[in-house]
C-alpha positions in Angstrom: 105.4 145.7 233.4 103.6 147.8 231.0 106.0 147.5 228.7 106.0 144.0 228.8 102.3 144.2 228.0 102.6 146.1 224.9 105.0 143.9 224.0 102.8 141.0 224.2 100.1 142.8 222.5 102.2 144.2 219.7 103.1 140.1 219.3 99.5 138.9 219.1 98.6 141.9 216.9 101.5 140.6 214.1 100.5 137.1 214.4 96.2 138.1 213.7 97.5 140.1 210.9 100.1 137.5 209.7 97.1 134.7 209.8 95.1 137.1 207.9 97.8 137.3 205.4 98.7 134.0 205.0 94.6 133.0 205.0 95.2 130.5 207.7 92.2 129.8 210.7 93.3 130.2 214.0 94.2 126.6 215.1 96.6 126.2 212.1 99.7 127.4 213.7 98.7 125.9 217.5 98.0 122.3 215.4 101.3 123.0 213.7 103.4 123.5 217.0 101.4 119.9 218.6 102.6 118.2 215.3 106.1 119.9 215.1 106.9 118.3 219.2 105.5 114.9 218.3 107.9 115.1 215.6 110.7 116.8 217.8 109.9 114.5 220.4 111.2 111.1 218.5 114.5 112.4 218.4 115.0 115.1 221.3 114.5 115.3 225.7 111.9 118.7 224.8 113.0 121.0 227.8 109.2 123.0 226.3 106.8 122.9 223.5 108.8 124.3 220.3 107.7 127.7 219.1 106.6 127.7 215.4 106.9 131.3 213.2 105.3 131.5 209.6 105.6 134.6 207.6 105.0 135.8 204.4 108.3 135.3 202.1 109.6 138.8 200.9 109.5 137.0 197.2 106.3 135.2 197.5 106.0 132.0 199.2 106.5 131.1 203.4 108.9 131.6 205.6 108.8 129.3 208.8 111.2 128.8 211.6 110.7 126.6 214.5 112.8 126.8 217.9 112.9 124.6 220.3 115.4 124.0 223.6 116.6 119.7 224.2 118.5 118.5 227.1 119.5 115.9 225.1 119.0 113.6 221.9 117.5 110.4 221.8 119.7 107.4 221.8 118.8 105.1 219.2 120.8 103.4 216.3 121.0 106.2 214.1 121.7 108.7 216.6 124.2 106.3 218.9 127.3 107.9 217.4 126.4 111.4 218.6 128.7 112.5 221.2 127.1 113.4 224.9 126.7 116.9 225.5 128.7 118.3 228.2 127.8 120.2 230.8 
């Protein structure tokens, strides 16, 4: 358990300094993930709210990674062709 705990604290520690870094307030990243699963949301079943990343590039610029888990895709004309996932 207490290694869990330092865990989660060593996270939230490199995410302060990483906002620091990048100059961003504190809602930017929480605003970002509510805008990335409205976006994910149009084409995807969400299983959970996607989890957004932003770093500083090691040659200048941003890195950013979102993940996020679907149970399935969205049927609609473009996606129609996609086969089903099985199970």
């Amino acid at each position: 358990m207490a290694l869990r705990a330092s865990r989660l604290m060593a996270e939230r520690l490199k995410e302060m300094l990483t906002r620091d870094k990048l100059g961003v307030k504190e809602g930017f990243v929480s605003s970002l993930c509510k805008d990335a699963a409205r976006l994910l949301e149009d084409y995807f079943e969400l299983e959970s709210p996607p989890e957004v990343r932003i770093s500083a590039g090691e040659e200048g610029g941003y890195e950013i990674s979102v993940k996020a888990l679907a149970s399935d895709v969205k049927r609609f004309e473009t996606t129609a062709d996609f086969p089903k996932p099985e199970y």
